[in-house]
C-alpha positions as CSV (number, residue, x, y, z in Angstrom):
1,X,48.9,166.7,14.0
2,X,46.7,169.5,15.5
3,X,43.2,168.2,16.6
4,X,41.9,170.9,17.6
5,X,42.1,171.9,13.7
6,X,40.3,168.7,12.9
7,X,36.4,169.1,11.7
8,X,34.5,165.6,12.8
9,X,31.4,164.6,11.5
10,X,28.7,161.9,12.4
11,X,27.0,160.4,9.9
12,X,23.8,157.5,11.1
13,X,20.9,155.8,9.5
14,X,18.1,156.7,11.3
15,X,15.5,155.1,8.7
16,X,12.6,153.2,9.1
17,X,12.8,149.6,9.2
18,X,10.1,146.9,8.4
19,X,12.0,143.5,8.5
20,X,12.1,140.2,10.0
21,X,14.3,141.1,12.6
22,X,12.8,143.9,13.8
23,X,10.4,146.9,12.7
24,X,10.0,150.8,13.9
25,X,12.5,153.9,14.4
26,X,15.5,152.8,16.7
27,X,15.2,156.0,18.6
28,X,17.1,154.9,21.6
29,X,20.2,154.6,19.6
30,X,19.4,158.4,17.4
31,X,19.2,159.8,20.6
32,X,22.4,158.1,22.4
33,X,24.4,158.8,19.0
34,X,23.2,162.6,19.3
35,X,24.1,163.0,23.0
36,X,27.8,162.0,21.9
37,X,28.1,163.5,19.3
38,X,26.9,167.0,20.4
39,X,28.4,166.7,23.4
40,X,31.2,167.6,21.5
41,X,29.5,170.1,19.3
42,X,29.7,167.5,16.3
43,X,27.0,167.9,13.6
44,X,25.7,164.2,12.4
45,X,23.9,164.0,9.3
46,X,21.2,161.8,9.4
47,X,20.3,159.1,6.8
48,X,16.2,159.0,7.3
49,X,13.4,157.3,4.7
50,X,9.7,158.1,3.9
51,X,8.7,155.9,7.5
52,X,11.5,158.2,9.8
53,X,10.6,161.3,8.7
54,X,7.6,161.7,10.6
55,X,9.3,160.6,13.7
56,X,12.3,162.7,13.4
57,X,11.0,165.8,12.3
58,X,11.2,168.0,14.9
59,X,14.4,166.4,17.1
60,X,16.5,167.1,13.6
61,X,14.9,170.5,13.1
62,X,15.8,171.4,16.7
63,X,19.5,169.8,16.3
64,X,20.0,171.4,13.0
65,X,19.4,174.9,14.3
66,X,21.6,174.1,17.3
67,X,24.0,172.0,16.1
68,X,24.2,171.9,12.8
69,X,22.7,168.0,11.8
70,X,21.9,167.7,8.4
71,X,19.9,164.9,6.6
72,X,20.4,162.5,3.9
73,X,17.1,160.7,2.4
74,X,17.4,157.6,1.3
75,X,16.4,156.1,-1.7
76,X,13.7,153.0,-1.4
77,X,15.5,150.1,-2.8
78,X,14.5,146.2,-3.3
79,X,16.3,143.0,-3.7
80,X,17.9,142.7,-7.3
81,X,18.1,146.5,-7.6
82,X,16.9,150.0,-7.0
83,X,13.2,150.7,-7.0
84,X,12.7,154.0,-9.0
């Protein structure tokens, strides 16, 4: 094996969360998982909703024209099934 051949990706949910154990952004973990990962010039694609968006914007702007990071938006879903 050759890792220096080997192409590493990050991929974390950085979505919006209204529950009963907690509510808000958890931007201290976004910005520890991005300091790892670019570190290592590794792109992570994002998973964000409608309530990180805002929030995010810019930091994923800047880290996709630097590094690469991509987004994923997620879908709003409900108990019993997907909301469409």
């Amino acid at each position: 094996m050759k890792p220096e051949r080997l192409i590493y990706t990050f991929v974390s949910y950085a979505a919006h969360y209204d529950a009963d154990w907690g509510k808000g952004v958890a931007l201290d973990g976004i910005e520890r998982t991005a300091e790892l990962a670019h570190k290592y010039a590794i792109p992570v694609t994002w998973i964000v909703n409608r309530g990180s968006i805002p929030v995010l914007r810019e930091r994923i702007g800047e880290w996709h024209a630097t590094y690469g990071d991509d987004v994923i938006l997620q879908c709003p879903f409900r108990r019993g099934g997907w909301l469409l």
